[in-house]
C-alpha positions, 0 to 999 in steps of 0.5 A: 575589166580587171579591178582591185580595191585598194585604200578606198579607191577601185583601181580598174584596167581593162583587157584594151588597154593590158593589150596596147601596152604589150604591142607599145612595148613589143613594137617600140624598140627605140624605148620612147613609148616607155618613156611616155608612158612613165611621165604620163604616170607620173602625171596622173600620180600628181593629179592622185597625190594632190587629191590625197593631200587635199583629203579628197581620195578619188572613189575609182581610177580606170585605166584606159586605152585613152588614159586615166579616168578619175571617179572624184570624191563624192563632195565637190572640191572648192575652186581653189583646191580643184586649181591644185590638183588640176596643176599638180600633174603638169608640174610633177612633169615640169620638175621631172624634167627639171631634175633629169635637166640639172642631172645632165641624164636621159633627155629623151624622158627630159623631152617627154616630160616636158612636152607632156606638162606643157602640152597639158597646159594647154587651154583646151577643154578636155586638159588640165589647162583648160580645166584651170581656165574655167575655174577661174573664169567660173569664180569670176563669172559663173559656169555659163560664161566659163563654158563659153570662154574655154568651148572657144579658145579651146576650137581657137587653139585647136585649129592650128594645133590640128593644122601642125599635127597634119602638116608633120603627118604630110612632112614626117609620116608622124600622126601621133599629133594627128590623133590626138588633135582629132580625140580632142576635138571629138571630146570639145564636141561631145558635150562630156564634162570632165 
């Protein structure tokens, strides 16, 4: 594992993940995979930048083969702002595409910020969307009740989900929905909070 620290926060990568980005890059000959990994970035970058603005540096950024793992400030934020920065990668995507959309250039970064920011927004538990919708459920009903919500639309979105990443697997050869359907189900199932 490879670690810096820099204005407070420890940014750590590991040897997995240095090792997935060379063979995405190698093998990748259509440019999509840099693509994606540019909006995710920047996705993540949003998320970095909200908690800066909001004064809450993150104490460690991890790399990982998985994404990006955010150590939070040690002091909790208060609903409205966790709402913020929660929003903020999603919408750095949204306007990413927007901007590359009103430039009339790249449409393939154009689709992948789009779907990343839209798919992000999604109301399952380990993403920014569902992370939104506990909070507000969490204001207007306690945490109990927040978990419930979101533990049941999150499998209530998941199962079609999972149902049209096999189907283009079966179709298209494509599992990339695939997998991520089954990281995501395996991430509602082991009780890990975000």
């Amino acid at each position: 594992m490879f670690s810096v620290k820099f204005g407070g926060t420890r940014w750590r990568w590991g040897v997995p993940f240095l090792l997935l980005l060379t063979l995405l890059l190698t093998l990748d000959k259509s440019g999509m995979a840099v693509l994606c990994l540019l909006a995710s970035f920047l996705h993540e970058g949003g998320h970095i930048a909200a908690l800066l603005l909001v004064g809450y540096p993150p104490r460690e950024v991890t790399v990982g083969v998985c994404g990006i793992r955010l150590v939070p400030h040690p002091h909790p934020l208060d609903l409205r702002r966790q709402t913020a920065v929660l929003l903020a990668g999603p919408a750095v995507n949204l306007l990413s595409a927007a901007v590359l959309r009103w430039a009339g250039c790249a449409p393939a970064a154009m689709a992948a910020h789009t779907v990343l920011g839209v798919f992000n927004l999604l109301p399952i538990e380990a993403l920014d969307g569902g992370q939104v919708l506990f909070c507000a459920v969490q204001a207007r009903g306690g945490s109990v009740a927040a978990e419930r919500v979101v533990r049941w639309l999150s499998v209530a979105v998941l199962l079609p989900l999972s149902t049209l990443g096999f189907w283009l697997f079966l179709q298209y050869y494509n599992p990339s929905l695939c997998l991520v359907c089954i990281y995501l189900v395996a991430r509602l199932f082991s009780h890990e909070r975000i």
